[in-house]
mmCIF file as Biopython writes it, N, C-alpha, C and O atoms, coordinates in Angstrom:
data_model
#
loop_
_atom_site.group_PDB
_atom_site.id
_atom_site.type_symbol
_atom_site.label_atom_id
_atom_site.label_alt_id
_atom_site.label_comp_id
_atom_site.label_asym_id
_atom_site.label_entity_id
_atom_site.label_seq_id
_atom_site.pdbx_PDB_ins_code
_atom_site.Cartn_x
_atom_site.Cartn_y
_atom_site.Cartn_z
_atom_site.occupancy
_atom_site.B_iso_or_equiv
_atom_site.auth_seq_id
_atom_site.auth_asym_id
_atom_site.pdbx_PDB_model_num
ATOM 1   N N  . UNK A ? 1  ? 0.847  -1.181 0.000   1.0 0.0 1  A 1 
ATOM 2   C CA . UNK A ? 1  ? 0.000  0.000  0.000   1.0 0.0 1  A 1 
ATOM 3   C C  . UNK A ? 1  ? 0.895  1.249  0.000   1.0 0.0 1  A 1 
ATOM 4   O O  . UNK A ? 1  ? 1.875  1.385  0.733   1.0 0.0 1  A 1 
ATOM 5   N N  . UNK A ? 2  ? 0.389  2.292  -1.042  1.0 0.0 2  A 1 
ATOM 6   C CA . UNK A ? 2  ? 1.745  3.434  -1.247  1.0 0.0 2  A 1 
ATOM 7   C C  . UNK A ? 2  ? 1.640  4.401  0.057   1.0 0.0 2  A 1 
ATOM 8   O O  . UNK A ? 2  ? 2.533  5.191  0.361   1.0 0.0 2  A 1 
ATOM 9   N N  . UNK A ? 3  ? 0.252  4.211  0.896   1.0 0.0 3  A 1 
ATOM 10  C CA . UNK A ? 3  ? 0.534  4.943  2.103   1.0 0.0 3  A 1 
ATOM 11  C C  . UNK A ? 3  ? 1.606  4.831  3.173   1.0 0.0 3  A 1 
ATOM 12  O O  . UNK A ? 3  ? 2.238  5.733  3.723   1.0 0.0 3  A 1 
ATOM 13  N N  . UNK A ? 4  ? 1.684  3.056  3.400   1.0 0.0 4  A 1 
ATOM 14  C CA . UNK A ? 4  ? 2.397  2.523  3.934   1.0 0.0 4  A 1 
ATOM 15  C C  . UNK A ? 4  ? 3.910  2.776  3.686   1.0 0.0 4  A 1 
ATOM 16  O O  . UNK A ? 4  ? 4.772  2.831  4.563   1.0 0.0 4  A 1 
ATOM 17  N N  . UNK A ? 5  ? 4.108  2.933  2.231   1.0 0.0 5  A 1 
ATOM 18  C CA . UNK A ? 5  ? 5.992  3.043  1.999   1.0 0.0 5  A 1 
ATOM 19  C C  . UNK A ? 5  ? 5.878  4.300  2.080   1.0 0.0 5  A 1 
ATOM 20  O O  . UNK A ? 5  ? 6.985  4.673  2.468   1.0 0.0 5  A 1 
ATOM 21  N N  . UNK A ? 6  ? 4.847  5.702  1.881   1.0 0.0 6  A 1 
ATOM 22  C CA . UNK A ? 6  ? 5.468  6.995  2.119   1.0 0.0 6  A 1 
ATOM 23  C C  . UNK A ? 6  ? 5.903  6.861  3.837   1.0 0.0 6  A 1 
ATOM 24  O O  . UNK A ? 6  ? 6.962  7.184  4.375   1.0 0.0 6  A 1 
ATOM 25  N N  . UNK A ? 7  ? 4.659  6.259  4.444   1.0 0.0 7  A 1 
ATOM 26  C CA . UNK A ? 7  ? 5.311  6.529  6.038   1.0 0.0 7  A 1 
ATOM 27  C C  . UNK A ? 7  ? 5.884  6.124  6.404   1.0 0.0 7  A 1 
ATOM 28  O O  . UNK A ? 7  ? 6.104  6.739  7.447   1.0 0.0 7  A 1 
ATOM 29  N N  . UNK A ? 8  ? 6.750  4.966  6.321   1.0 0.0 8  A 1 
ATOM 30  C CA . UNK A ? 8  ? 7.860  4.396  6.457   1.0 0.0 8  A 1 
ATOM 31  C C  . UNK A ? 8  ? 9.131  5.300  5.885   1.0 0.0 8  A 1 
ATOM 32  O O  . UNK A ? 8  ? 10.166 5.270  6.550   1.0 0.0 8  A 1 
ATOM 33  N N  . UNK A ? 9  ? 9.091  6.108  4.667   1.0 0.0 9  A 1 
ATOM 34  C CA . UNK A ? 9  ? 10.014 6.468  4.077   1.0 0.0 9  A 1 
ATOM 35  C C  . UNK A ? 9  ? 9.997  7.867  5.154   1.0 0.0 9  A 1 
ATOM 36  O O  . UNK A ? 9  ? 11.046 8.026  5.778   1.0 0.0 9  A 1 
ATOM 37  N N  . UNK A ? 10 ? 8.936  8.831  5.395   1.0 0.0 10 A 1 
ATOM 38  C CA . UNK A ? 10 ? 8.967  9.777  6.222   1.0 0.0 10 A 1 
ATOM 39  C C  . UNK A ? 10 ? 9.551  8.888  7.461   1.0 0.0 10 A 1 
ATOM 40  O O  . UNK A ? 10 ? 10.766 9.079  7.438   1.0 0.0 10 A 1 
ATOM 41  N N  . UNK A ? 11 ? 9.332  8.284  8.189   1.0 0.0 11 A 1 
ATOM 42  C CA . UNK A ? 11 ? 9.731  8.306  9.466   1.0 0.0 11 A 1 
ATOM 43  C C  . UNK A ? 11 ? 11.503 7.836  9.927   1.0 0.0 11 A 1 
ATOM 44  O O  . UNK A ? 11 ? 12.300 8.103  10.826  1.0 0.0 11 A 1 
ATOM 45  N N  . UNK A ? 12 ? 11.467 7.196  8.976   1.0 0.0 12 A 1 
ATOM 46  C CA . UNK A ? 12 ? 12.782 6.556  8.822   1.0 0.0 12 A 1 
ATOM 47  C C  . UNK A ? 12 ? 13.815 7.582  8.404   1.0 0.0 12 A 1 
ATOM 48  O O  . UNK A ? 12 ? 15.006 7.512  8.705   1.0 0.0 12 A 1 
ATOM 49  N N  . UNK A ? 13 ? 13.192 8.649  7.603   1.0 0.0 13 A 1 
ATOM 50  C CA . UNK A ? 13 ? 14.466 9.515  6.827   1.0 0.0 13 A 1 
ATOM 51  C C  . UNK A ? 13 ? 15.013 10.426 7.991   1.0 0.0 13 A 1 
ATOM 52  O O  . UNK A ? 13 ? 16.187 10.742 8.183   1.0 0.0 13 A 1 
ATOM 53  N N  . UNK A ? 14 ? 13.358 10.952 9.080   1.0 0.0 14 A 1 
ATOM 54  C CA . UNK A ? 14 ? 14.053 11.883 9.839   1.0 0.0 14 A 1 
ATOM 55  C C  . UNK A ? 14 ? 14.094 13.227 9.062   1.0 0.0 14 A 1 
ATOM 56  O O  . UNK A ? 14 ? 15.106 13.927 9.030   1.0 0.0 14 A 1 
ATOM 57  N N  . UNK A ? 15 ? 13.482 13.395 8.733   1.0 0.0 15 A 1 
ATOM 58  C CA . UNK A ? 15 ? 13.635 14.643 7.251   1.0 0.0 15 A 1 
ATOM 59  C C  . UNK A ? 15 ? 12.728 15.071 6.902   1.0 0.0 15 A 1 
ATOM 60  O O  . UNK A ? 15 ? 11.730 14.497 7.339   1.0 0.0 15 A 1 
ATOM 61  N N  . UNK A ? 16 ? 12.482 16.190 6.020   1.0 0.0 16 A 1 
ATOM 62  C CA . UNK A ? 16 ? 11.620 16.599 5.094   1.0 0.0 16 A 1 
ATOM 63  C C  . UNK A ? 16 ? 11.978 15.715 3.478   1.0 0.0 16 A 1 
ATOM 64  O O  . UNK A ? 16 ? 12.979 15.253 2.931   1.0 0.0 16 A 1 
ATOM 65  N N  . UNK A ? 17 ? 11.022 15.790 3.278   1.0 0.0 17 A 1 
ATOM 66  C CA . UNK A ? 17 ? 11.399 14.987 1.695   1.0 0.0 17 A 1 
ATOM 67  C C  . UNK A ? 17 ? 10.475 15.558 0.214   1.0 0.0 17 A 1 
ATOM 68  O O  . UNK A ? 17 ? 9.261  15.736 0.309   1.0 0.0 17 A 1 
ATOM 69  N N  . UNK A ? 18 ? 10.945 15.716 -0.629  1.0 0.0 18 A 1 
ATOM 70  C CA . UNK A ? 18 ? 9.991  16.472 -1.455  1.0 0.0 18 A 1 
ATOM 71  C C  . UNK A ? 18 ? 9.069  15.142 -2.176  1.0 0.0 18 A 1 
ATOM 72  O O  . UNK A ? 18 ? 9.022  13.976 -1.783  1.0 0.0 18 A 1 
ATOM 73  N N  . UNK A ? 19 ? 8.472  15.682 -3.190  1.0 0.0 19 A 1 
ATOM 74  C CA . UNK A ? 19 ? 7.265  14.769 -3.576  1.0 0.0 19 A 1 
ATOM 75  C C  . UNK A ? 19 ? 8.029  14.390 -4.781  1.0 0.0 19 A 1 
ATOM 76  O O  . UNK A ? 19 ? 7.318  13.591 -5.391  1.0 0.0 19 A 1 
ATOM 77  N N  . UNK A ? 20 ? 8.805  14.523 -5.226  1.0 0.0 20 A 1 
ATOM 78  C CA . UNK A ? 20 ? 9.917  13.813 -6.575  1.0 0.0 20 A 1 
ATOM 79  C C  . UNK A ? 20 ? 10.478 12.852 -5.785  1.0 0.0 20 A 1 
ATOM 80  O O  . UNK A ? 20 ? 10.249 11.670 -6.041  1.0 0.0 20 A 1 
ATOM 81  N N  . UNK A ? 21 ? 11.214 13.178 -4.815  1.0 0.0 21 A 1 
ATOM 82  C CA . UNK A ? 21 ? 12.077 12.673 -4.100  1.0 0.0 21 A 1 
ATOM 83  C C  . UNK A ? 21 ? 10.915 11.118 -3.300  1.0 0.0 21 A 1 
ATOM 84  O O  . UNK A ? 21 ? 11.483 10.026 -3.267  1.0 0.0 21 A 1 
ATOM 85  N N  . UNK A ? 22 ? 10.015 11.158 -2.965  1.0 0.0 22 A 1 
ATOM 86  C CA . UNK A ? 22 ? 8.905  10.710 -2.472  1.0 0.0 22 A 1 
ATOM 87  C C  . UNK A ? 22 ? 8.559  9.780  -3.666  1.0 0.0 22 A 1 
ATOM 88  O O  . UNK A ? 22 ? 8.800  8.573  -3.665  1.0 0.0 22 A 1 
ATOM 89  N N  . UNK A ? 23 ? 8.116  10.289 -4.434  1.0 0.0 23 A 1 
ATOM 90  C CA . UNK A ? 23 ? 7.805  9.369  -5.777  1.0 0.0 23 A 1 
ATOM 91  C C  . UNK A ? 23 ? 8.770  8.753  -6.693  1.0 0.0 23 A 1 
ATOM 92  O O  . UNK A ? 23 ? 8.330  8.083  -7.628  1.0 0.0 23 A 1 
ATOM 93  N N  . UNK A ? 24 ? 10.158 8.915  -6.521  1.0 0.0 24 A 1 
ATOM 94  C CA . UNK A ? 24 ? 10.960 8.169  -6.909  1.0 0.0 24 A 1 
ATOM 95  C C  . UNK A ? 24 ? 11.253 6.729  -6.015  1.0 0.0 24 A 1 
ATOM 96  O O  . UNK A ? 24 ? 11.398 5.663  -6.613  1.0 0.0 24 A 1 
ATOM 97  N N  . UNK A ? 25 ? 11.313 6.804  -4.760  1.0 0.0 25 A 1 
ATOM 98  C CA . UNK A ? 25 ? 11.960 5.956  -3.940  1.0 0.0 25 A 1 
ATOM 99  C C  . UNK A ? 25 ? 10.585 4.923  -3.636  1.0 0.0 25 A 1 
ATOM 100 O O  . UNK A ? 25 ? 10.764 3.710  -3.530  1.0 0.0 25 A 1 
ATOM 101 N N  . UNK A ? 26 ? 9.293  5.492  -3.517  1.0 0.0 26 A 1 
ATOM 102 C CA . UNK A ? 26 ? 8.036  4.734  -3.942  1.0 0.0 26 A 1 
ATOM 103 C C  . UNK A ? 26 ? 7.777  4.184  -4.702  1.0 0.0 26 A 1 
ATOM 104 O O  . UNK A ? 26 ? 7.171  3.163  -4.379  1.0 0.0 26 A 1 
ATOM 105 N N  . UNK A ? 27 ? 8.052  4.440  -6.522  1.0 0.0 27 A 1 
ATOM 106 C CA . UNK A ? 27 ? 7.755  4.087  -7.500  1.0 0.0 27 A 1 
ATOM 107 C C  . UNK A ? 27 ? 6.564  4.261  -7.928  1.0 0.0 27 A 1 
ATOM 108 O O  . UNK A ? 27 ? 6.109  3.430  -8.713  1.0 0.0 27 A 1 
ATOM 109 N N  . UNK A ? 28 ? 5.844  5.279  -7.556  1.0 0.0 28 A 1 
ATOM 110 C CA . UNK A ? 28 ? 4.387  5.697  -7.797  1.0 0.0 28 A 1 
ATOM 111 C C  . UNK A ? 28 ? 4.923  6.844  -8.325  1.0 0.0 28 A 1 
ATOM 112 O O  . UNK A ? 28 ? 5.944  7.467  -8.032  1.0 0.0 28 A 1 
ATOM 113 N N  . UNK A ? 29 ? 3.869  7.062  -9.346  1.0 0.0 29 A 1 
ATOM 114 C CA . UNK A ? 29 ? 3.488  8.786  -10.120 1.0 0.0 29 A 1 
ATOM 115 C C  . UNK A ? 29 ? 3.289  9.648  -8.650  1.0 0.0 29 A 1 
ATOM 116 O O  . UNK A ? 29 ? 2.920  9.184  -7.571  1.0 0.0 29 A 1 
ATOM 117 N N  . UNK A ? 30 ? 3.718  11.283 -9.030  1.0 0.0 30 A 1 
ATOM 118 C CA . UNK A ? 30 ? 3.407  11.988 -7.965  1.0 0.0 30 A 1 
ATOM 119 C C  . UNK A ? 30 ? 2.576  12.533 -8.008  1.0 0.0 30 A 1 
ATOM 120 O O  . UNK A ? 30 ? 2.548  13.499 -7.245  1.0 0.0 30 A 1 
ATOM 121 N N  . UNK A ? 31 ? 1.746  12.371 -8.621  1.0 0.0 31 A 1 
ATOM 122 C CA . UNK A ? 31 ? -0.018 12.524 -8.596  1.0 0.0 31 A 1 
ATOM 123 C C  . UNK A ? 31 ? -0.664 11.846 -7.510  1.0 0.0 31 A 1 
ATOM 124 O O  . UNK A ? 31 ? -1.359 12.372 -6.640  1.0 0.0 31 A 1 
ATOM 125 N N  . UNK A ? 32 ? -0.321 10.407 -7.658  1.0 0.0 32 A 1 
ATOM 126 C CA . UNK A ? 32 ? -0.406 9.021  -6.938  1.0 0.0 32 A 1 
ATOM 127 C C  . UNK A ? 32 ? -0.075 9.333  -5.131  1.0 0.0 32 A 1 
ATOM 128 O O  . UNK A ? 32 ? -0.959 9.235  -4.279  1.0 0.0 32 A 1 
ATOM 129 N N  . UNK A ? 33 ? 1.066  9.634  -4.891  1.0 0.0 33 A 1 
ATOM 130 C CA . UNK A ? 33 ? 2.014  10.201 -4.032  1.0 0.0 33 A 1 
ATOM 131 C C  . UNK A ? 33 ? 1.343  11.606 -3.680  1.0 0.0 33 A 1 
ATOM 132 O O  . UNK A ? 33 ? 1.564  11.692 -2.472  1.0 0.0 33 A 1 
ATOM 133 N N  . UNK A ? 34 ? 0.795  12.511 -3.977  1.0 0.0 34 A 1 
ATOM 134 C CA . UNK A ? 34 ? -0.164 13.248 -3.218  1.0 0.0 34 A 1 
ATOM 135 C C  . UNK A ? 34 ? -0.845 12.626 -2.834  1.0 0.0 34 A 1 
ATOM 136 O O  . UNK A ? 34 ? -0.628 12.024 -1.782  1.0 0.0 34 A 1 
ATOM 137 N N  . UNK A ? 35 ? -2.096 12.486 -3.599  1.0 0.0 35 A 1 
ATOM 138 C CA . UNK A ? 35 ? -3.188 11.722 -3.349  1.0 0.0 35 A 1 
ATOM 139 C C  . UNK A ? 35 ? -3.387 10.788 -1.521  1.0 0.0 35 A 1 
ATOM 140 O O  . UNK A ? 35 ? -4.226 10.692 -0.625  1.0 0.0 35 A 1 
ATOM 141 N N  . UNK A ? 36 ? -1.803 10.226 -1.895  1.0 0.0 36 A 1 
ATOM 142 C CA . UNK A ? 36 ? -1.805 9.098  -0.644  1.0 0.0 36 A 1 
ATOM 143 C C  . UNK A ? 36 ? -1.093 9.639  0.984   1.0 0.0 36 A 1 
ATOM 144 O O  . UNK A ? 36 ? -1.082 9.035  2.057   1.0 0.0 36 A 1 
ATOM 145 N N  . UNK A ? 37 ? -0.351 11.484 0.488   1.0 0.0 37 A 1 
ATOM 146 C CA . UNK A ? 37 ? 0.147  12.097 1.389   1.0 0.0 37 A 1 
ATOM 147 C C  . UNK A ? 37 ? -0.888 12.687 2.136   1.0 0.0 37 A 1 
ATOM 148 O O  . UNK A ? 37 ? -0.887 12.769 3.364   1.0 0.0 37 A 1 
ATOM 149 N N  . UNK A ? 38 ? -1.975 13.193 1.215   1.0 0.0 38 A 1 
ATOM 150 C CA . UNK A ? 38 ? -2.960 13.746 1.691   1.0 0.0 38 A 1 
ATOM 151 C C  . UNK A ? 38 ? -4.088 13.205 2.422   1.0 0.0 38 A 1 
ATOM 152 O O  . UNK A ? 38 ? -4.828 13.842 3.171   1.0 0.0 38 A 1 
ATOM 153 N N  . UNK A ? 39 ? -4.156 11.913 2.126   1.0 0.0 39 A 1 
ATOM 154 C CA . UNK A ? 39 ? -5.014 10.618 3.228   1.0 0.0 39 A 1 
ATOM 155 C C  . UNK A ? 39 ? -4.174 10.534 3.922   1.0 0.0 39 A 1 
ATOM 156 O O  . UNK A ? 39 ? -4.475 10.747 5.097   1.0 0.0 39 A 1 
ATOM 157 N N  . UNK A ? 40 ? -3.315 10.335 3.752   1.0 0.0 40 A 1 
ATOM 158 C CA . UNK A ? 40 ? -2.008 9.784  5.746   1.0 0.0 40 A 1 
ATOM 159 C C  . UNK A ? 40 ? -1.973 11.319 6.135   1.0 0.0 40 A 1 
ATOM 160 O O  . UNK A ? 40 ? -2.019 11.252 7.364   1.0 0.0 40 A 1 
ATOM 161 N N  . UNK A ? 41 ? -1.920 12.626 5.817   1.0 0.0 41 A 1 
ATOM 162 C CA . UNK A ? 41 ? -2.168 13.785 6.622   1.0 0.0 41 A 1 
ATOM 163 C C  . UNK A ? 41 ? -3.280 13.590 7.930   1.0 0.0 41 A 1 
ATOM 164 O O  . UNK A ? 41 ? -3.063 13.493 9.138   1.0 0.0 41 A 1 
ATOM 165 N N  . UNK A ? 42 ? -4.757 13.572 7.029   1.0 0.0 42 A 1 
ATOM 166 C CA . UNK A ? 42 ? -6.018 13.000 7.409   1.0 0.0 42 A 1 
ATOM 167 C C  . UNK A ? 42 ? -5.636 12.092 8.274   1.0 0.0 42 A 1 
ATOM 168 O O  . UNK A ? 42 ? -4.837 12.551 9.090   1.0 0.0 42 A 1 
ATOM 169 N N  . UNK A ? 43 ? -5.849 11.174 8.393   1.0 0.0 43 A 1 
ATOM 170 C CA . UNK A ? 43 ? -5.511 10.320 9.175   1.0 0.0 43 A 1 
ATOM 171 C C  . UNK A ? 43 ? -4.636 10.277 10.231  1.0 0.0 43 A 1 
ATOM 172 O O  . UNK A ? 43 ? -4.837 9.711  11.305  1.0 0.0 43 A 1 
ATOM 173 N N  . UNK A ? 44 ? -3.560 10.952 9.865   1.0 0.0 44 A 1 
ATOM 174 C CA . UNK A ? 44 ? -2.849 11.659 11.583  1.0 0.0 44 A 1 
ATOM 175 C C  . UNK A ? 44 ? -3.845 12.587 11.935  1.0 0.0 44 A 1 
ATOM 176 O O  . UNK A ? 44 ? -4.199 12.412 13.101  1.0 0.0 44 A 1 
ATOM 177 N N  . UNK A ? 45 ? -4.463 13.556 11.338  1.0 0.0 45 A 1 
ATOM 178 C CA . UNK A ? 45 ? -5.174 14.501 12.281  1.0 0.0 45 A 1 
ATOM 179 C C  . UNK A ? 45 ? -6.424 13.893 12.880  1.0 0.0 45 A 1 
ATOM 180 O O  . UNK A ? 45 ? -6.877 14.302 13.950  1.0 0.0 45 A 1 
ATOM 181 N N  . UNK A ? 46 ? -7.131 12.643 11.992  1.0 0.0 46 A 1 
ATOM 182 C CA . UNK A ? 46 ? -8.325 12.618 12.622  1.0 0.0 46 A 1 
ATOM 183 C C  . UNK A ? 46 ? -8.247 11.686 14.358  1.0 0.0 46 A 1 
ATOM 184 O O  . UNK A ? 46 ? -9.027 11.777 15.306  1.0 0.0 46 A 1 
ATOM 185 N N  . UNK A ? 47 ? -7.170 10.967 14.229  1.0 0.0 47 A 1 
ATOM 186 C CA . UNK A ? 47 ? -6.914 10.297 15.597  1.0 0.0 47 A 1 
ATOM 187 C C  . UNK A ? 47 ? -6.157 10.700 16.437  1.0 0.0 47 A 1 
ATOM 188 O O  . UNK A ? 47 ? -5.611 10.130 17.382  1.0 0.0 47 A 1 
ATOM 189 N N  . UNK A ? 48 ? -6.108 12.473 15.805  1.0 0.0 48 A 1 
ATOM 190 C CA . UNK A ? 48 ? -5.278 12.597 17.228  1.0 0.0 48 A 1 
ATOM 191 C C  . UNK A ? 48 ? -4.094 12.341 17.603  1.0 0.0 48 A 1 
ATOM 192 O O  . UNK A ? 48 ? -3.887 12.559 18.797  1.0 0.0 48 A 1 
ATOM 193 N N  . UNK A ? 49 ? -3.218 11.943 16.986  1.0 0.0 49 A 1 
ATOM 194 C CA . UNK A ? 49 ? -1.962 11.992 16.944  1.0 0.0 49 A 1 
ATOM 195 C C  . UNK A ? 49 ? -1.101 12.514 17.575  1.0 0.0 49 A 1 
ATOM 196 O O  . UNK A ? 49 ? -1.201 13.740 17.561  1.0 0.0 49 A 1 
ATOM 197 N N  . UNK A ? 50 ? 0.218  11.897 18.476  1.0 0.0 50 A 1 
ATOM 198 C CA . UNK A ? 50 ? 1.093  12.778 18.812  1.0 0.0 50 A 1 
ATOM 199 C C  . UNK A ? 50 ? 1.953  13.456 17.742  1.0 0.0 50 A 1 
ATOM 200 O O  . UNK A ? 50 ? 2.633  14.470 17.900  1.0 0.0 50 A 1 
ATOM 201 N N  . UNK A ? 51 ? 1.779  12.573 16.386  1.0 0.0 51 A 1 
ATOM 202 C CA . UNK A ? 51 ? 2.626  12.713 15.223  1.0 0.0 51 A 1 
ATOM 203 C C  . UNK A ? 51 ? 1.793  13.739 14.275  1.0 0.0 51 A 1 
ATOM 204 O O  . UNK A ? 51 ? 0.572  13.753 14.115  1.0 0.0 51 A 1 
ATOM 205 N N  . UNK A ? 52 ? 2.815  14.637 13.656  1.0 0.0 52 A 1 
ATOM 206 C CA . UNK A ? 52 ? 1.684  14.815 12.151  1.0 0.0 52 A 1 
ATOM 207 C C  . UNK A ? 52 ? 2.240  15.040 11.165  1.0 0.0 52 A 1 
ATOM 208 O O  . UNK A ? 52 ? 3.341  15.543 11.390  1.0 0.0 52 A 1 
ATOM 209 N N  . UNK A ? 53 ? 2.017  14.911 10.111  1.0 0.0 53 A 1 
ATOM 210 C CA . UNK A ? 53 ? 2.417  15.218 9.011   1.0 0.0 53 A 1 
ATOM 211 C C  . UNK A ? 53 ? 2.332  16.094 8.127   1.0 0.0 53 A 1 
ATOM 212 O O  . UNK A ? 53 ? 1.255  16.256 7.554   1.0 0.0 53 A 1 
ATOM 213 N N  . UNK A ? 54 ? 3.461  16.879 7.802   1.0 0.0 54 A 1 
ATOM 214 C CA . UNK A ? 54 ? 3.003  18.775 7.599   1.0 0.0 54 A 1 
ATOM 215 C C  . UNK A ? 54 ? 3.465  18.780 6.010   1.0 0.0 54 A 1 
ATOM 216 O O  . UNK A ? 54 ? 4.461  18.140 5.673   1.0 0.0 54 A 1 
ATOM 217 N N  . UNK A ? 55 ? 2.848  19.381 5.248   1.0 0.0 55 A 1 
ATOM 218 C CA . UNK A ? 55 ? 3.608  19.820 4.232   1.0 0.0 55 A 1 
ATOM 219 C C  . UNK A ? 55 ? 3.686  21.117 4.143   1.0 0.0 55 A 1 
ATOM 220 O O  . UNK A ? 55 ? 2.779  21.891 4.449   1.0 0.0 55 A 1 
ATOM 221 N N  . UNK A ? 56 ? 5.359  21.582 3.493   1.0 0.0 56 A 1 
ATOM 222 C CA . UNK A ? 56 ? 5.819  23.262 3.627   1.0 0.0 56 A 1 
ATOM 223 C C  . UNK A ? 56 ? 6.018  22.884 2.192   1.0 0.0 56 A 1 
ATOM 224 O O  . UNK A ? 56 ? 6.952  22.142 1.890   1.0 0.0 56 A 1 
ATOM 225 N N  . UNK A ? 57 ? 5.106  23.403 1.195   1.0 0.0 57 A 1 
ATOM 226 C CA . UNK A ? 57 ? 5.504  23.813 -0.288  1.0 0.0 57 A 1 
ATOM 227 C C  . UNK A ? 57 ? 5.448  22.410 -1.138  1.0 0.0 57 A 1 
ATOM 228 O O  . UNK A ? 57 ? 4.446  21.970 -1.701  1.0 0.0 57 A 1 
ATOM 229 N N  . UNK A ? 58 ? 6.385  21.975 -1.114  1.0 0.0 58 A 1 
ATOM 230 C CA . UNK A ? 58 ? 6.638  20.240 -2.364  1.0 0.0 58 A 1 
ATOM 231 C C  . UNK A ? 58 ? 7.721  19.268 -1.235  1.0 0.0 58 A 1 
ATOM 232 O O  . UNK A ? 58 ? 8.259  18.180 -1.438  1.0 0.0 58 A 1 
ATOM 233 N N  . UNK A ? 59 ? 7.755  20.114 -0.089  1.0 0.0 59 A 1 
ATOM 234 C CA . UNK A ? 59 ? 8.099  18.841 0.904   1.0 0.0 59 A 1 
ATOM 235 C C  . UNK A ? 59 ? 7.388  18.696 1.882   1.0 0.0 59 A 1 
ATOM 236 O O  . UNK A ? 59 ? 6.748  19.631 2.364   1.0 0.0 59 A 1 
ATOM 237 N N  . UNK A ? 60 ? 7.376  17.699 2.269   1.0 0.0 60 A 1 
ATOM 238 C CA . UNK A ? 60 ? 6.680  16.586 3.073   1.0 0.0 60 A 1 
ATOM 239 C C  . UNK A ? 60 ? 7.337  16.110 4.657   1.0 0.0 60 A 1 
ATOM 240 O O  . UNK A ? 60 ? 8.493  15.739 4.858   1.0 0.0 60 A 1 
ATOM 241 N N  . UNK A ? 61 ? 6.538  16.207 5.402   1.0 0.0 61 A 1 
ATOM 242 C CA . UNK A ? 61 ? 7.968  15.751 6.985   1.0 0.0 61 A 1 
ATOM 243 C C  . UNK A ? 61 ? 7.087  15.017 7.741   1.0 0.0 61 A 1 
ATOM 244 O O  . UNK A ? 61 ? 5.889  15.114 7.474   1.0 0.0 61 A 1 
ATOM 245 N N  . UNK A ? 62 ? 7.549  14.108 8.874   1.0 0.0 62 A 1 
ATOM 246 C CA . UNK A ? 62 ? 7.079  13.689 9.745   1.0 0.0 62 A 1 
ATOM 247 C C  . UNK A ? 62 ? 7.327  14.690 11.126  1.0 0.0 62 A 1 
ATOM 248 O O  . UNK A ? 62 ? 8.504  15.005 11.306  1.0 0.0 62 A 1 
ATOM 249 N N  . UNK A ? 63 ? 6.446  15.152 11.996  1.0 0.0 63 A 1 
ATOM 250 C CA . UNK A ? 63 ? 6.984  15.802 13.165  1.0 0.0 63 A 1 
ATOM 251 C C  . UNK A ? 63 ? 5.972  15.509 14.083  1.0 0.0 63 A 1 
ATOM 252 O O  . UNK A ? 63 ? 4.982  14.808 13.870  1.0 0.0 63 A 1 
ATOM 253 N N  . UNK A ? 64 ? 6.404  16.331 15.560  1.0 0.0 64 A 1 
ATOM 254 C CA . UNK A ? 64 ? 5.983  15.919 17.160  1.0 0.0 64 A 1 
ATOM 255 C C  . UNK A ? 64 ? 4.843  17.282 17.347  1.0 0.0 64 A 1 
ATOM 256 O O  . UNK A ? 64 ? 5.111  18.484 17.375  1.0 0.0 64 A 1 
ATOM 257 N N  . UNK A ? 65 ? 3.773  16.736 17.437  1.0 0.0 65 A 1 
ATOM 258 C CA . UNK A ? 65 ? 2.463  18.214 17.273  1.0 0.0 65 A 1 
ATOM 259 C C  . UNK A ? 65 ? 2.918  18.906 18.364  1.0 0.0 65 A 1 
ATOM 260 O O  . UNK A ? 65 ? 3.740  18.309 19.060  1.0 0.0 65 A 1 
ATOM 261 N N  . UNK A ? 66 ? 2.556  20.145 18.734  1.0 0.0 66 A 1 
ATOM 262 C CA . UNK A ? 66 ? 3.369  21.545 19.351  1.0 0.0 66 A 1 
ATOM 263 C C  . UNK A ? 66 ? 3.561  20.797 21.472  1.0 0.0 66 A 1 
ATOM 264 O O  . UNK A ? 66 ? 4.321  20.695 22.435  1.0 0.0 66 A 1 
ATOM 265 N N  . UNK A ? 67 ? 1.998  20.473 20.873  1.0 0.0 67 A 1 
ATOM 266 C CA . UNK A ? 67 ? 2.045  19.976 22.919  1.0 0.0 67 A 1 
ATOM 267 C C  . UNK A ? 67 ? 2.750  19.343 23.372  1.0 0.0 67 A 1 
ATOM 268 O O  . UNK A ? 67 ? 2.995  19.497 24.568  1.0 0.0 67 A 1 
ATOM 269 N N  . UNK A ? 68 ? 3.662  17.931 22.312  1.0 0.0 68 A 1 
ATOM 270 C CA . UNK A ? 68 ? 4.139  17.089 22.717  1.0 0.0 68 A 1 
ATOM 271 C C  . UNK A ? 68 ? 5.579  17.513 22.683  1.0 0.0 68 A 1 
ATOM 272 O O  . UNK A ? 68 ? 6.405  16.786 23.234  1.0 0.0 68 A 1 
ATOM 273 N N  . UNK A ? 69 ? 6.010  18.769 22.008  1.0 0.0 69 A 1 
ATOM 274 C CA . UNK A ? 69 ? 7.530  19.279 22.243  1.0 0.0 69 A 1 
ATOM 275 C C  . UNK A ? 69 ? 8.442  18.722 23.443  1.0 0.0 69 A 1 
ATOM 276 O O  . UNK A ? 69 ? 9.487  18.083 23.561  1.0 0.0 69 A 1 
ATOM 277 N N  . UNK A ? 70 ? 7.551  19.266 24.203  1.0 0.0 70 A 1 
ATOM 278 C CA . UNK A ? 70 ? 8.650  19.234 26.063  1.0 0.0 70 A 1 
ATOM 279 C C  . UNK A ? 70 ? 8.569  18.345 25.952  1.0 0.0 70 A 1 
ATOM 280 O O  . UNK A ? 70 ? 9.752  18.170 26.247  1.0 0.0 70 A 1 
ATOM 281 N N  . UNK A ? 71 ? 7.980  16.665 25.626  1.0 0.0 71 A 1 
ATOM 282 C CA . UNK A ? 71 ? 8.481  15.724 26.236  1.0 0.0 71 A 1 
ATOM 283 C C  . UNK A ? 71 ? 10.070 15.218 25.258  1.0 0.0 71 A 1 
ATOM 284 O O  . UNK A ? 71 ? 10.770 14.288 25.658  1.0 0.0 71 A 1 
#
């Protein structure tokens, strides 16, 4: 499932990653690769998450939502 290898690829890199960069190492079109960034966004926000997933422009990151900083 291409949701599954973007979040693996976000969490593992530790990084921001752009959506070329994202859709190369996936092997999905980056049409495809939105599409599936933008459901795993959703999906961190709707449960609440300590995690979320932000996009700034054509990159993509995994990070710690503001409350959970101090720990």
């Amino acid at each position: 499932m291409l949701k599954n290898k973007l979040n693996a690829l976000l969490f593992s890199s530790g990084r921001k990653m752009s959506l070329v960069e994202l859709s190369k190492l996936s092997r999905a079109r980056e049409d495809e690769v939105m599409a599936a960034l933008e459901g795993l966004k959703r999906e961190y926000d709707d449960k609440g998450s300590s995690t979320m997933l932000v996009n700034e422009g054509n990159f993509w990151k995994l990070t710690v939502r503001e409350q959970f900083l101090s720990l």
